[in-house]
Biopython code that builds the backbone (N, CA, C, O; Angstrom):
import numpy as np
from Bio.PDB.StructureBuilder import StructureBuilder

atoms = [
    (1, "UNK", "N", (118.308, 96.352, 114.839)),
    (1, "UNK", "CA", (117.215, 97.256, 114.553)),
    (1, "UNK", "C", (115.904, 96.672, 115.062)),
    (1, "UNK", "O", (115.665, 95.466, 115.131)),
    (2, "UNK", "N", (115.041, 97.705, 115.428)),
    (2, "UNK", "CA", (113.649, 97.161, 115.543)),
    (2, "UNK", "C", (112.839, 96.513, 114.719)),
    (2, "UNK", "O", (113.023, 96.851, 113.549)),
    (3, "UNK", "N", (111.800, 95.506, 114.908)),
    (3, "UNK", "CA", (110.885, 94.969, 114.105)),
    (3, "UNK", "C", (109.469, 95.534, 114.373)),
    (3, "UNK", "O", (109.005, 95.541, 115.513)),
    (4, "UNK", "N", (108.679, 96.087, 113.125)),
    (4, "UNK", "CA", (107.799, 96.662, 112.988)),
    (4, "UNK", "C", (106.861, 95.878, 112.415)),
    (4, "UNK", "O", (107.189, 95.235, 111.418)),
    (5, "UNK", "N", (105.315, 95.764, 113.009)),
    (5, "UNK", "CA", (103.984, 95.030, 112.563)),
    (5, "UNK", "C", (102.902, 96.062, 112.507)),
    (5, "UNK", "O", (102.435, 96.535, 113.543)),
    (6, "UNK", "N", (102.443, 96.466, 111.163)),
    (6, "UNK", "CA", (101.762, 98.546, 110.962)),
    (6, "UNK", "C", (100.431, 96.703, 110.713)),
    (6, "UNK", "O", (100.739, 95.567, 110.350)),
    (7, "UNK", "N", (98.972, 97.333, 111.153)),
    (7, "UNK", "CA", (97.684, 97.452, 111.694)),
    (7, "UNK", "C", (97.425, 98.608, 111.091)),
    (7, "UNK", "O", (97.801, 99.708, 111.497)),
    (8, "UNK", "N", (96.220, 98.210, 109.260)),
    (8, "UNK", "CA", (95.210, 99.114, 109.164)),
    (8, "UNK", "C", (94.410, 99.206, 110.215)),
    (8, "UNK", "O", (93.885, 98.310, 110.877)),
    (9, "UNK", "N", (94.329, 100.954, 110.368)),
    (9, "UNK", "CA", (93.422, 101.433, 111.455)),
    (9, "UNK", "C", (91.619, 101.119, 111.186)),
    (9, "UNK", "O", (90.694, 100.854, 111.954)),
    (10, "UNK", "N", (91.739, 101.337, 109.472)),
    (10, "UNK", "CA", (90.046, 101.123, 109.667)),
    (10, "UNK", "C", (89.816, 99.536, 109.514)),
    (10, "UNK", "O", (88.716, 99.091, 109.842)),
    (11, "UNK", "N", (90.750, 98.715, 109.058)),
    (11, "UNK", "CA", (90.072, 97.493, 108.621)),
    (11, "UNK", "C", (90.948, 96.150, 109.983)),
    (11, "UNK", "O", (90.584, 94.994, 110.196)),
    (12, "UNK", "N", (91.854, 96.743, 110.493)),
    (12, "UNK", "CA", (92.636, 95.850, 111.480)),
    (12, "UNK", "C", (93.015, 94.710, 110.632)),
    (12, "UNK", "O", (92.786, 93.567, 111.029)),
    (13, "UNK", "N", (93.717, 94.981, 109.213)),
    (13, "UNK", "CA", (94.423, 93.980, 108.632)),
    (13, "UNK", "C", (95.646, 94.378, 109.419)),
    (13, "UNK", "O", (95.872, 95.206, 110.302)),
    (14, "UNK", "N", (96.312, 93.526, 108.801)),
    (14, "UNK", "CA", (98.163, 93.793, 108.831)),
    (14, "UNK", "C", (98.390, 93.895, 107.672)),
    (14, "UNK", "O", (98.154, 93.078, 106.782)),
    (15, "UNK", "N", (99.038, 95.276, 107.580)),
    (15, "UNK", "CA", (99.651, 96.129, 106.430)),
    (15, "UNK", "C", (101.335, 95.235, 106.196)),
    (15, "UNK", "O", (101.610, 94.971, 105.026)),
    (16, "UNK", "N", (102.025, 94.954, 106.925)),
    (16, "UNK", "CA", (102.916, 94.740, 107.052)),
    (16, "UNK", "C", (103.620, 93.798, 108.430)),
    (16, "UNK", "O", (103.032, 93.713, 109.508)),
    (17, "UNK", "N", (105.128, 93.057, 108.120)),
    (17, "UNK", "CA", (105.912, 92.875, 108.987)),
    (17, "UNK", "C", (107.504, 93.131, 108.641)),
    (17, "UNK", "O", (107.984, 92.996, 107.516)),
    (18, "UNK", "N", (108.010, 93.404, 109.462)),
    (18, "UNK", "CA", (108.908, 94.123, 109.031)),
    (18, "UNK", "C", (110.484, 92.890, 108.599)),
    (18, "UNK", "O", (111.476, 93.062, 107.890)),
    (19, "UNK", "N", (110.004, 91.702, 109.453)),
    (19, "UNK", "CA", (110.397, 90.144, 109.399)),
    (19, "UNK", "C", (110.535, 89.781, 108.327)),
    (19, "UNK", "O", (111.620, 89.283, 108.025)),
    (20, "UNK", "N", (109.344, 89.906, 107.213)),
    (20, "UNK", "CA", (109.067, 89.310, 106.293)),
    (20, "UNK", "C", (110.327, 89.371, 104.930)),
    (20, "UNK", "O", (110.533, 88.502, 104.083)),
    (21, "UNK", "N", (111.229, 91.094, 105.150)),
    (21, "UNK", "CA", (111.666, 91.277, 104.512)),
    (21, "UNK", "C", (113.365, 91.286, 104.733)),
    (21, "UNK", "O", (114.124, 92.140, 104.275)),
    (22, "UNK", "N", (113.702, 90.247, 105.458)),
    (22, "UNK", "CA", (114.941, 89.687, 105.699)),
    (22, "UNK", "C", (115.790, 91.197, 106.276)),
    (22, "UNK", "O", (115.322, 91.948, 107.133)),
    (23, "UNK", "N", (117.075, 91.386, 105.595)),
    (23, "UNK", "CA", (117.720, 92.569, 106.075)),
    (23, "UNK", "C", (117.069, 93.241, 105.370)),
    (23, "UNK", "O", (116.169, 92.915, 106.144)),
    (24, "UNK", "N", (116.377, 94.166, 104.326)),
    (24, "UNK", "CA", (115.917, 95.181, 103.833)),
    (24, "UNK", "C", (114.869, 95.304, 105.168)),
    (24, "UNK", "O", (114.810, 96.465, 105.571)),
    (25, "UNK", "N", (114.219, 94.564, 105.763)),
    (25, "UNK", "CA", (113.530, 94.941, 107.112)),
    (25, "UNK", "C", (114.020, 95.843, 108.411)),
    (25, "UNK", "O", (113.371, 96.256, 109.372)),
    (26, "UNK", "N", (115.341, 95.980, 108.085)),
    (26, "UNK", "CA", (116.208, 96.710, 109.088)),
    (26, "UNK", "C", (115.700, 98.122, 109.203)),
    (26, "UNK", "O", (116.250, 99.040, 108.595)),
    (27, "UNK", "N", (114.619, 98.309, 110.005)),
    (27, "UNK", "CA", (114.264, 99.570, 109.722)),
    (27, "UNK", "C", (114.789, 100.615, 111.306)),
    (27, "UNK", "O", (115.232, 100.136, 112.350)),
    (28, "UNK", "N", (114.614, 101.693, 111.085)),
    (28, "UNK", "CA", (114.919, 102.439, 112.590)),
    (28, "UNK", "C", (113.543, 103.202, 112.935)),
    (28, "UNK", "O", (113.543, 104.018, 113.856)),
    (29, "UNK", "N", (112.493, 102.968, 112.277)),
    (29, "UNK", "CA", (111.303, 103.923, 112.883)),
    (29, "UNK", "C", (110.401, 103.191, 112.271)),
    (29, "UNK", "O", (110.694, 102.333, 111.438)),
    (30, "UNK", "N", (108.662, 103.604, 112.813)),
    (30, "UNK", "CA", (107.556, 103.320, 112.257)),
    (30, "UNK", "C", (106.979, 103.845, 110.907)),
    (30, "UNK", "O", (106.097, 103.365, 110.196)),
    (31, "UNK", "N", (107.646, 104.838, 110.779)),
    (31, "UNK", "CA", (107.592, 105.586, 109.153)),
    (31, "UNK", "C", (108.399, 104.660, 108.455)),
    (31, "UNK", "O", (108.183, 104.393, 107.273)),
    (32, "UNK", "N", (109.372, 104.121, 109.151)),
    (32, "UNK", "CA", (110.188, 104.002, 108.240)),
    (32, "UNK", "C", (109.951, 102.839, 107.741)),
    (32, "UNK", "O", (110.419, 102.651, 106.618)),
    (33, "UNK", "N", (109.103, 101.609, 108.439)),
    (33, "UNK", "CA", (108.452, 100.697, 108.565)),
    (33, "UNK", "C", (107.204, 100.833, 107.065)),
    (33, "UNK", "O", (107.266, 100.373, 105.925)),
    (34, "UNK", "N", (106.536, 101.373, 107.516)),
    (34, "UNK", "CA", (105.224, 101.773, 106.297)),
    (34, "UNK", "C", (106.334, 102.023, 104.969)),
    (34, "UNK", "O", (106.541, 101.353, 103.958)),
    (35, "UNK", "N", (106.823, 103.068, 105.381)),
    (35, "UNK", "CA", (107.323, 103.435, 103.664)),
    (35, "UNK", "C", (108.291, 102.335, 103.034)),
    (35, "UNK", "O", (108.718, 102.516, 101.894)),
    (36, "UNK", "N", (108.687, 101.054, 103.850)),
    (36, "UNK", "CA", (108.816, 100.051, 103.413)),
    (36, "UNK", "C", (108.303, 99.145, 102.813)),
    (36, "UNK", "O", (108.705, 98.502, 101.843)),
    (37, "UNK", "N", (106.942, 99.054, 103.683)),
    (37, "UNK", "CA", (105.436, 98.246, 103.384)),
    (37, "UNK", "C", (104.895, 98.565, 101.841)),
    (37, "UNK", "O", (104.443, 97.737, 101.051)),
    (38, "UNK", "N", (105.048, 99.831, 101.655)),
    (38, "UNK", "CA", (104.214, 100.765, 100.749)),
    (38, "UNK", "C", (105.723, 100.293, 99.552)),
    (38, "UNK", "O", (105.174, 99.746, 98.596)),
    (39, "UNK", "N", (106.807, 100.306, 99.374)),
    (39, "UNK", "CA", (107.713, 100.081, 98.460)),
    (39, "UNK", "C", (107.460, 98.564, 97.893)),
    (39, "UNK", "O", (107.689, 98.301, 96.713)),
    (40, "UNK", "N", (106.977, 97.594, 98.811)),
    (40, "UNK", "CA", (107.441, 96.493, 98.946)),
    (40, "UNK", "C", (105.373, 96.004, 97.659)),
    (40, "UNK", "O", (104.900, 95.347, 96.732)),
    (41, "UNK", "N", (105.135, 96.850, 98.559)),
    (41, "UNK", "CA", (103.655, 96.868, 97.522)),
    (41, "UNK", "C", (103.093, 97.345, 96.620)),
    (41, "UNK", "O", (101.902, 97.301, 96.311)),
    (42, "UNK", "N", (104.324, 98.044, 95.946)),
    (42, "UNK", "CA", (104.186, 99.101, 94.715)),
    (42, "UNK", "C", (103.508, 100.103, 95.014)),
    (42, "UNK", "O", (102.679, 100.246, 94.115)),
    (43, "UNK", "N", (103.392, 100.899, 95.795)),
    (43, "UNK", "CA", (102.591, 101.977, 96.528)),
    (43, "UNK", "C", (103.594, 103.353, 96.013)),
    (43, "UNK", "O", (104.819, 103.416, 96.116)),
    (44, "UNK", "N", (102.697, 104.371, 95.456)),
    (44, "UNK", "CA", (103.621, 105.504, 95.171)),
    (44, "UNK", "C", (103.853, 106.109, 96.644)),
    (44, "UNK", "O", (103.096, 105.879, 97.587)),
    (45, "UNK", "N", (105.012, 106.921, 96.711)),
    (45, "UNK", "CA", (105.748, 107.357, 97.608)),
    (45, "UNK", "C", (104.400, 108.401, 98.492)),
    (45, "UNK", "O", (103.858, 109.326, 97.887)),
    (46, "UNK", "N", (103.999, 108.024, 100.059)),
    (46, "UNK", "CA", (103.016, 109.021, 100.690)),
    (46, "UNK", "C", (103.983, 109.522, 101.872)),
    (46, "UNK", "O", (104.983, 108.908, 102.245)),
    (47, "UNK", "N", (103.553, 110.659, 102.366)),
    (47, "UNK", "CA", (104.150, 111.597, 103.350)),
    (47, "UNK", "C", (102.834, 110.725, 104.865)),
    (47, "UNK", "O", (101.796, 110.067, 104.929)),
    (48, "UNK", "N", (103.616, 111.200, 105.547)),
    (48, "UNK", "CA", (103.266, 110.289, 107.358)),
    (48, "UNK", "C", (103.284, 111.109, 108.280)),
    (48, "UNK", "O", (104.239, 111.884, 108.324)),
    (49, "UNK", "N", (102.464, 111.172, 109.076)),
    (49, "UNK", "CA", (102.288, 111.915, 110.096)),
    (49, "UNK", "C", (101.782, 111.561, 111.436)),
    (49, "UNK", "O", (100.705, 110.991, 111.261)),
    (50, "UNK", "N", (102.035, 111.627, 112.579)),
    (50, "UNK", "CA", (102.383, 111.509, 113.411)),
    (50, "UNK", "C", (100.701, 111.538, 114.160)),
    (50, "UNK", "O", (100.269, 112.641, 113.825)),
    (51, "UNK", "N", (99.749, 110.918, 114.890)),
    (51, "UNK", "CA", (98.638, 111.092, 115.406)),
    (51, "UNK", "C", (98.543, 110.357, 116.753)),
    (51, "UNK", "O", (99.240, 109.399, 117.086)),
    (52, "UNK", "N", (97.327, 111.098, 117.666)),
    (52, "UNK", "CA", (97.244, 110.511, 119.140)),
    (52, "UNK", "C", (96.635, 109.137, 118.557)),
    (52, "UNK", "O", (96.000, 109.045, 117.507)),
    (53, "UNK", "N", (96.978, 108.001, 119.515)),
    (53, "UNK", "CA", (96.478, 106.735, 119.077)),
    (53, "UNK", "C", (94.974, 106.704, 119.210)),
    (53, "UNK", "O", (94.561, 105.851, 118.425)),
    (54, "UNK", "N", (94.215, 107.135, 119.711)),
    (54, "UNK", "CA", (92.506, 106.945, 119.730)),
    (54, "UNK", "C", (91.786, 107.828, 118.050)),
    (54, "UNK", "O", (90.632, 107.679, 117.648)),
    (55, "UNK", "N", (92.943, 108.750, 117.317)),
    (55, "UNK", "CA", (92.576, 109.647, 116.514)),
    (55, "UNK", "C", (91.811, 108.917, 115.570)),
    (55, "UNK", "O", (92.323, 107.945, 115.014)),
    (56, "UNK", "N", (90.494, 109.311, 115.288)),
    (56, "UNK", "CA", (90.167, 109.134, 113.870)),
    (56, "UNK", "C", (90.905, 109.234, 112.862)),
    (56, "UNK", "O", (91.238, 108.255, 112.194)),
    (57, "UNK", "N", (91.172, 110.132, 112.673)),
    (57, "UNK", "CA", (92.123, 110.242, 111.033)),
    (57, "UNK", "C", (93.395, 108.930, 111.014)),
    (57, "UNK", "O", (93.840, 108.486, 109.955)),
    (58, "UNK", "N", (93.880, 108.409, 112.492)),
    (58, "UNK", "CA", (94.856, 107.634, 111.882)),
    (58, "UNK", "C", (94.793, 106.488, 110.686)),
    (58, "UNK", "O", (93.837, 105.714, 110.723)),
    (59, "UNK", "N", (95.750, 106.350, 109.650)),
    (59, "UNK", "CA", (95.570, 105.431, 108.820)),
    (59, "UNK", "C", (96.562, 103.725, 109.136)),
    (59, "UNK", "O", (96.543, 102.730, 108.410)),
    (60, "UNK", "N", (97.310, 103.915, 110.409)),
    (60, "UNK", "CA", (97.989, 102.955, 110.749)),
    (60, "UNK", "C", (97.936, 102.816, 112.088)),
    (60, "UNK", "O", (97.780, 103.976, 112.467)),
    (61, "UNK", "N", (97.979, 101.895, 113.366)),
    (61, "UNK", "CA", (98.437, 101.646, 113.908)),
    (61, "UNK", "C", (99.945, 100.791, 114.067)),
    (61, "UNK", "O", (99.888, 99.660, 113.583)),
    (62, "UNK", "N", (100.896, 101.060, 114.499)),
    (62, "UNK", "CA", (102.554, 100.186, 114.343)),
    (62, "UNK", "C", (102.982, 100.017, 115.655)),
    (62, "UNK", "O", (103.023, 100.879, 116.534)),
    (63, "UNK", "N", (103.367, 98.586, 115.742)),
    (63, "UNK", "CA", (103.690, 97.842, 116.917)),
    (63, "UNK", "C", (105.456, 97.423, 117.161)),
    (63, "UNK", "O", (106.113, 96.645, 116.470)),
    (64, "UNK", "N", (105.747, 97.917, 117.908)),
    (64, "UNK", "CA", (107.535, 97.325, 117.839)),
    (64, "UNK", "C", (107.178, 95.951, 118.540)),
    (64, "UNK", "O", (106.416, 95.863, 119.503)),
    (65, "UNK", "N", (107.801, 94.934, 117.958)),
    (65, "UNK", "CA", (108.000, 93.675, 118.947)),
    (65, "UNK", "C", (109.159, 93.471, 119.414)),
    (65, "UNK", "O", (110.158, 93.573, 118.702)),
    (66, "UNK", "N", (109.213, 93.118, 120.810)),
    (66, "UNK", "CA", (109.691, 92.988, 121.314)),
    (66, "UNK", "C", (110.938, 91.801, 121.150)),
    (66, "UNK", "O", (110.629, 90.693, 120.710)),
    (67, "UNK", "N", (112.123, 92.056, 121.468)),
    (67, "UNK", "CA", (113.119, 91.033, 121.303)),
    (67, "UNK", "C", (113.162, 89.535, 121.552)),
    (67, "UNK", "O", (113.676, 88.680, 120.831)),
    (68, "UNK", "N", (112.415, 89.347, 122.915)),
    (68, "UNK", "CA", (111.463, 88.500, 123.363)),
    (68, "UNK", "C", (110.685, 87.686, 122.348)),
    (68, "UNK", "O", (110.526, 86.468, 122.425)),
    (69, "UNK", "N", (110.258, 88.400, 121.477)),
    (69, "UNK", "CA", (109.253, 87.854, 120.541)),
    (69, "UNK", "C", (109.820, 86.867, 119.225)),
    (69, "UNK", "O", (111.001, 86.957, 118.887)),
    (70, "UNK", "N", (109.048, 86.095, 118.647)),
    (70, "UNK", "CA", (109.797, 85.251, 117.890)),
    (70, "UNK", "C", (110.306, 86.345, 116.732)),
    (70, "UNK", "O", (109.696, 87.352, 116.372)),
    (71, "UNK", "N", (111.640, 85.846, 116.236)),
    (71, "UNK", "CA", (112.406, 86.164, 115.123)),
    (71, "UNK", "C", (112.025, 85.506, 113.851)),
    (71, "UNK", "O", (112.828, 85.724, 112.944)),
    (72, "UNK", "N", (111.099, 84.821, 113.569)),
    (72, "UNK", "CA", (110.279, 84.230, 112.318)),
    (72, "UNK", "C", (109.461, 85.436, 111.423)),
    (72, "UNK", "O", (108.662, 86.285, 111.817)),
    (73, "UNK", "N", (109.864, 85.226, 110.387)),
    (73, "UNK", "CA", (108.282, 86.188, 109.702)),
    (73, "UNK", "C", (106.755, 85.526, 109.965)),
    (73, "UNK", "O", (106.467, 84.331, 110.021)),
    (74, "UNK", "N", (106.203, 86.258, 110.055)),
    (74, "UNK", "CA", (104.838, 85.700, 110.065)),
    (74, "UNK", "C", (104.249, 85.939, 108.405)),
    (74, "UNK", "O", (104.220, 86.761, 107.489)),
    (75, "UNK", "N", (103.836, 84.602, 108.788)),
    (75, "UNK", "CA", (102.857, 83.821, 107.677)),
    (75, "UNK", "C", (101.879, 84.322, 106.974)),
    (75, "UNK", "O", (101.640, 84.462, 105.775)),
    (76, "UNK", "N", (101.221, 84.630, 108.228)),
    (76, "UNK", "CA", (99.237, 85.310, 108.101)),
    (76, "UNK", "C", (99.317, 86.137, 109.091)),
    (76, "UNK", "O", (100.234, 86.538, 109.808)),
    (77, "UNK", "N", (97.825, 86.392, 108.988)),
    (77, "UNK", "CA", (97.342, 87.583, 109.321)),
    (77, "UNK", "C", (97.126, 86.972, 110.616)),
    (77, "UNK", "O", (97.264, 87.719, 111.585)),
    (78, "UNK", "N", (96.808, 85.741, 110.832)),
    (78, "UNK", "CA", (96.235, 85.695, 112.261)),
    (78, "UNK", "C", (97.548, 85.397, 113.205)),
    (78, "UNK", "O", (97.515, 85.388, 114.436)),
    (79, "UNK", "N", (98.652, 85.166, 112.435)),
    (79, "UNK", "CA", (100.329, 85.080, 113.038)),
    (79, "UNK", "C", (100.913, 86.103, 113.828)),
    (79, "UNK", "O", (101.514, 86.099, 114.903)),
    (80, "UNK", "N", (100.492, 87.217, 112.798)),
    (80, "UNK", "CA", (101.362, 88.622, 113.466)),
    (80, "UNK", "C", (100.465, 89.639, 114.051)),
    (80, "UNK", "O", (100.890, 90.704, 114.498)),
    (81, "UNK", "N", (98.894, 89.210, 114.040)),
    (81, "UNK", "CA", (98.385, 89.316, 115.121)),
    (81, "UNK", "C", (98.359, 89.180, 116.561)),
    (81, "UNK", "O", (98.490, 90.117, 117.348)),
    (82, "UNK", "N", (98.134, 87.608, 116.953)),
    (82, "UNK", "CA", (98.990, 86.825, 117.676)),
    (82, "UNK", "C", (100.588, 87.319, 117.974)),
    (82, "UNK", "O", (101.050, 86.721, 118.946)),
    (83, "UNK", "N", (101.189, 87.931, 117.576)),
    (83, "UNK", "CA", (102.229, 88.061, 117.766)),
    (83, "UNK", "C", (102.539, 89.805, 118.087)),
    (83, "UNK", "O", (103.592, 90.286, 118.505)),
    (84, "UNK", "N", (101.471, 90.412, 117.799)),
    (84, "UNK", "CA", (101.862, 91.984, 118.693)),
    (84, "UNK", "C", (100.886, 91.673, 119.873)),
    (84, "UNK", "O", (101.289, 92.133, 120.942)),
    (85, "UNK", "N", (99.612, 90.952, 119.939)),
    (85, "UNK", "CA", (99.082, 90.622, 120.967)),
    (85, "UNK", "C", (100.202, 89.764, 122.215)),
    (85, "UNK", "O", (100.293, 90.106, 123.394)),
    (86, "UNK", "N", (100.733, 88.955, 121.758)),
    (86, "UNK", "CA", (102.096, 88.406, 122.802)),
    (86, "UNK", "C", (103.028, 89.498, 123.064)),
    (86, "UNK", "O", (102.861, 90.013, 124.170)),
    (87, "UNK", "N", (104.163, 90.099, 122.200)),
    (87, "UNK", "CA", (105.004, 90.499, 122.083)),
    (87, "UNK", "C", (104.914, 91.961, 121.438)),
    (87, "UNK", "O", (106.093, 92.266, 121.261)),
    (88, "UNK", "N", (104.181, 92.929, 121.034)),
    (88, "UNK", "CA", (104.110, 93.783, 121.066)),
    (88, "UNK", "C", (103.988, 94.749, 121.909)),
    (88, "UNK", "O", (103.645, 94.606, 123.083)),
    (89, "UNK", "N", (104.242, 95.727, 121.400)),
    (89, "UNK", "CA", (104.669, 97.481, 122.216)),
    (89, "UNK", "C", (104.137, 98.640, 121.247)),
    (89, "UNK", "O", (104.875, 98.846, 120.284)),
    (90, "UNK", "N", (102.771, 99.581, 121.348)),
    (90, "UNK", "CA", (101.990, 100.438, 120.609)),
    (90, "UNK", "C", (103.449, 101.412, 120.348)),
    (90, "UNK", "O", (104.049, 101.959, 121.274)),
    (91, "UNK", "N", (103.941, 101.506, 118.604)),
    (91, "UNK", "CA", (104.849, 102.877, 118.958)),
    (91, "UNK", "C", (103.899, 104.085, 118.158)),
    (91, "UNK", "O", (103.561, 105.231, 118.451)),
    (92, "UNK", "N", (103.711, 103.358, 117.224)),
    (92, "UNK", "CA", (102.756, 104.904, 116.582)),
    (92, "UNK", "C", (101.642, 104.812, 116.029)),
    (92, "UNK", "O", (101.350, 103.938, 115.214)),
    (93, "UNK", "N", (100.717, 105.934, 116.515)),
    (93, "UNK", "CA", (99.479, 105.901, 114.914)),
    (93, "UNK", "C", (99.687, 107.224, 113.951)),
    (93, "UNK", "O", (99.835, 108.424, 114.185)),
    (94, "UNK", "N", (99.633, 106.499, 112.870)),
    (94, "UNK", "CA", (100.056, 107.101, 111.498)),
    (94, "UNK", "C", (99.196, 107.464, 110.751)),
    (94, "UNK", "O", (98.367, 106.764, 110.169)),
    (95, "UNK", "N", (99.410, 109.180, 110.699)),
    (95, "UNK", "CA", (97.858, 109.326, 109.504)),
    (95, "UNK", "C", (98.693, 109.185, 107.887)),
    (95, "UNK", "O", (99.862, 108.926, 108.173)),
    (96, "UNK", "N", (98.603, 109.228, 106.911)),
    (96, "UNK", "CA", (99.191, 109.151, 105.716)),
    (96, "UNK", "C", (98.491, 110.371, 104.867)),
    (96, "UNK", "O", (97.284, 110.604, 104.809)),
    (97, "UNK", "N", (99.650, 111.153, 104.165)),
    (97, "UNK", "CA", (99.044, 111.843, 102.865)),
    (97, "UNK", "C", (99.966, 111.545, 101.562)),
    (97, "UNK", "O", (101.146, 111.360, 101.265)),
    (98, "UNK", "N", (98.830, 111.608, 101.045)),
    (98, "UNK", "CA", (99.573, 111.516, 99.377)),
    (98, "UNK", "C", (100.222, 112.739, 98.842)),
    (98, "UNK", "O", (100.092, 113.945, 99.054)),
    (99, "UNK", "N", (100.938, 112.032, 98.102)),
    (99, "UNK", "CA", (102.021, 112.782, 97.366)),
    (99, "UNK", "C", (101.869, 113.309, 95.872)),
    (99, "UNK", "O", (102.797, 113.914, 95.334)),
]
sb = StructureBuilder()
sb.init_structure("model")
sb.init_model(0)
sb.init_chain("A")
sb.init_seg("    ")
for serial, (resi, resn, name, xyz) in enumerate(atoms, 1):
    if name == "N":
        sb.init_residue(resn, " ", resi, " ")
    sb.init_atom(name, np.array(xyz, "f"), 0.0, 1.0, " ", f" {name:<3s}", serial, name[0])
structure = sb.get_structure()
């Protein structure tokens, strides 16, 4: 399965890695990625939607890394930064609504 690294859009934290969470990380999409993130952080269940990457409204940017890329979880923030900057691939920006 792919590995997913979701980038708040307004603050350019890292919301997530998808590494971090051993096999429960096995995800098949960038939704599927967040609504992991969001489980994993006690986040009530939000609906996702699909946006052009320059969009204002997005609430995520999500990066597939590449196979290429290290198989480690990252640590910090400045790790899996560094690490869609090396080895990343833009797959989605994500607007979010609540549920």
């Amino acid at each position: 399965m792919a590995r997913f690294i979701a980038i708040e859009k307004g603050t350019g934290r890292v919301y997530g890695d998808t590494a971090r969470f051993g096999q429960a990380g096995n995800v098949g999409s960038p939704v599927d990625a967040v609504f992991l993130f969001d489980r994993q952080h006690g986040r009530a269940p939000r609906g996702f939607g699909h946006v052009g990457r320059t969009s204002p409204s997005a609430s995520y940017d999500v990066y597939e890394i590449e196979p290429s890329g290290s198989s480690r979880a990252t640590v910090s923030e400045s790790d899996a930064q560094a690490l869609v900057d090396e080895h990343g691939t833009w797959a989605a920006a994500l607007v979010t609504y609540n549920s």
